[in-house]
C-alpha positions, 0 to 999 in steps of 0.5 A: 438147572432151570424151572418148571412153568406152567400154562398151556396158553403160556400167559404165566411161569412159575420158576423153580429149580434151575435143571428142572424143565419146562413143564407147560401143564395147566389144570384149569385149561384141560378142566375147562376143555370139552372132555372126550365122550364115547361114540355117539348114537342116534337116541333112538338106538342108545341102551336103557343103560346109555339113557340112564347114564345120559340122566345121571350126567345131566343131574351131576350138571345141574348140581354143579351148577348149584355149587353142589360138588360133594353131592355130585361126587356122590352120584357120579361114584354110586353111577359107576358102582352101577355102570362101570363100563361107561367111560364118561362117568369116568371121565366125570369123576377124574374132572371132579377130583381136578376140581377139588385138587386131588390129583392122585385121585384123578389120575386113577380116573382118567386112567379108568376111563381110557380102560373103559372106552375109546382111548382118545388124543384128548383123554391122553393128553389129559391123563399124560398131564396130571401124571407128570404134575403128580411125578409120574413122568414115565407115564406121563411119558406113555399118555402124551405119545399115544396121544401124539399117535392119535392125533399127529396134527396137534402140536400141543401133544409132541411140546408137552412129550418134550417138556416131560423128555427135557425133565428126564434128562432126555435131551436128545429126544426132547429135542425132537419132539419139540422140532416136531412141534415147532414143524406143527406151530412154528409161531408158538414161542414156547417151543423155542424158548424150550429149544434154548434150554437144551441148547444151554444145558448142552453149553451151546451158547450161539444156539441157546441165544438165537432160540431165546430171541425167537421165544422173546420175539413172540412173548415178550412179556414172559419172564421165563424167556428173559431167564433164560437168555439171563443165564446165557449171558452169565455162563458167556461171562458177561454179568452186566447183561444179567444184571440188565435183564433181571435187576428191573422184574417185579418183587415176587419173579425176582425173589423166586429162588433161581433168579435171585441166585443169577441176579446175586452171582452177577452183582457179585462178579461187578463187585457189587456186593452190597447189592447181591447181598440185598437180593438174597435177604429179600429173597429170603424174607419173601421165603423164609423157611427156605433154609439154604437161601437165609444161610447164602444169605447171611454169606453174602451180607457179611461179605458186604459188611452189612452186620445187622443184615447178616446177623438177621440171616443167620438167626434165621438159618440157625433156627431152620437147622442148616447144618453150617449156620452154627459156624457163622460168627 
């Protein structure tokens, strides 16, 4: 089990859950995209309802412009009452709703608009993308294959299908978005390090390596790629080259959750244990509502006889309510 991830430049990762999978989606970079419009027509043949809705777009600009969302969120919801068959007010509202978070209510929007007009590869792809950030993966599923049938040439469209297929447990088939990718863009190192991932959950170590190299050789700096090839060398029984890989990070990527847990099984197995300890306990201040981490943490800290340190943990687990921290004594 392995992380969700995020931009669509791959510039930055979050990691989550190990088993969770890839999940390249990025607001601002779909936010900031020229969104899809209905078909254009020479001014001279626009309907009186056309030229009206062209008005109305040009003052939701011009308010934003002026930080007035809440006032352009107003117009744009009083134009659709008016003209409800015009996609692009549509399109309007669901980017507003992005602008101020509200996901859900962006999905409806762009669900809308693809009802109302012209069902485009963009527009898919966007309403595919805040479907999986909101957990709706099987329409997310929907929206990134008919975007893919749109347009067969972006290779954005069959990596994004492969991330939602890898998170469902679709192994097969996300394996053959993400050649299919590949095939489209094969310089983009996140189609490899996605291949590595279902190589490794499929216990295909040889594989999951070379593939990770490639997504290593083309984005050194992402550290998701290192936690990949990380867990391949733990699950080929080699923790020294875990520990290697993953003891240098910064403080904030190696205190998230499913490095830290690598990190501390590594050290554990070099017999290190004042160290795993440590890792934990750093881990756990970094998140300290994270129950399960201040009680393996408080484990770890007695085994290394470091009293002060498990006493810490454990008081802190016991006040989470962890179900087992009253018999830490």
């Amino acid at each position: 089990m392995l992380f969700i991830g995020a931009v669509v430049s791959a510039a930055v990762y979050l990691l989550r859950d190990p088993g969770a999978p890839l999940n390249l989606g990025s607001v601002s970079s779909f936010i900031k995209q020229k969104s899809p419009s209905a078909p254009s027509v020479g001014a001279n043949t626009k309907s009186p309802d056309a030229r009206k809705v062209d008005a109305v777009l040009d003052s939701v600009d011009t308010l934003l412009r002026n930080n007035k969302s809440a006032e352009a969120e107003a117009v744009v919801k009083g134009a659709i009452a008016q003209y409800p068959s015009d996609q692009r007010l549509h399109i309007a509202f669901a980017e507003l709703m992005l602008g101020k978070d509200d996901y859900p209510a962006a999905y409806e929007g762009f669900v809308r608009a693809l009802a109302s007009g012209d069902r485009d590869a963009k527009l898919e792809f966007q309403a595919g993308t805040v479907a999986s950030m909101i957990g709706k993966n099987d329409r997310a599923l929907e929206h990134y294959a008919a975007a893919q049938t749109a347009d067969a040439t972006n290779a954005e469209y069959p990596l994004y299908l492969g991330q939602v297929q890898l998170q469902l447990g679709k192994l097969d088939e996300a394996r053959a978005s993400l050649v299919r990718a590949g095939h489209l863009n094969p310089d983009d190192g996140r189609v490899w390090g996605s291949l590595a991932e279902i190589a490794l959950r499929e216990n295909k170590l040889d594989v999951a390596m070379q593939q990770v190299e490639k997504a290593r050789t083309m984005q050194p700096r992402i550290t998701l790629w290192r936690f990949i090839e990380a867990r391949i060398h733990a699950r080929a029984g080699r923790p020294e080259k875990t520990v290697e890989l993953l003891i240098g990070l910064e403080p904030k990527e190696r205190n998230t959750e499913p490095t830290a847990r690598v990190l501390a099984d590594a050290l554990s197995a070099l017999h290190r244990d004042t160290e795993a300890a440590d890792v934990l306990a750093s881990a756990s201040d970094a998140f300290p509502t994270n129950t399960n981490l201040a009680f393996d943490g408080a484990i770890r800290s007695r085994k290394a006889a470091n009293e002060v340190q498990f006493r810490r943990l454990r008081d802190r687990a016991l006040k989470l309510g962890h179900p087992d921290a009253p018999k830490l004594e």
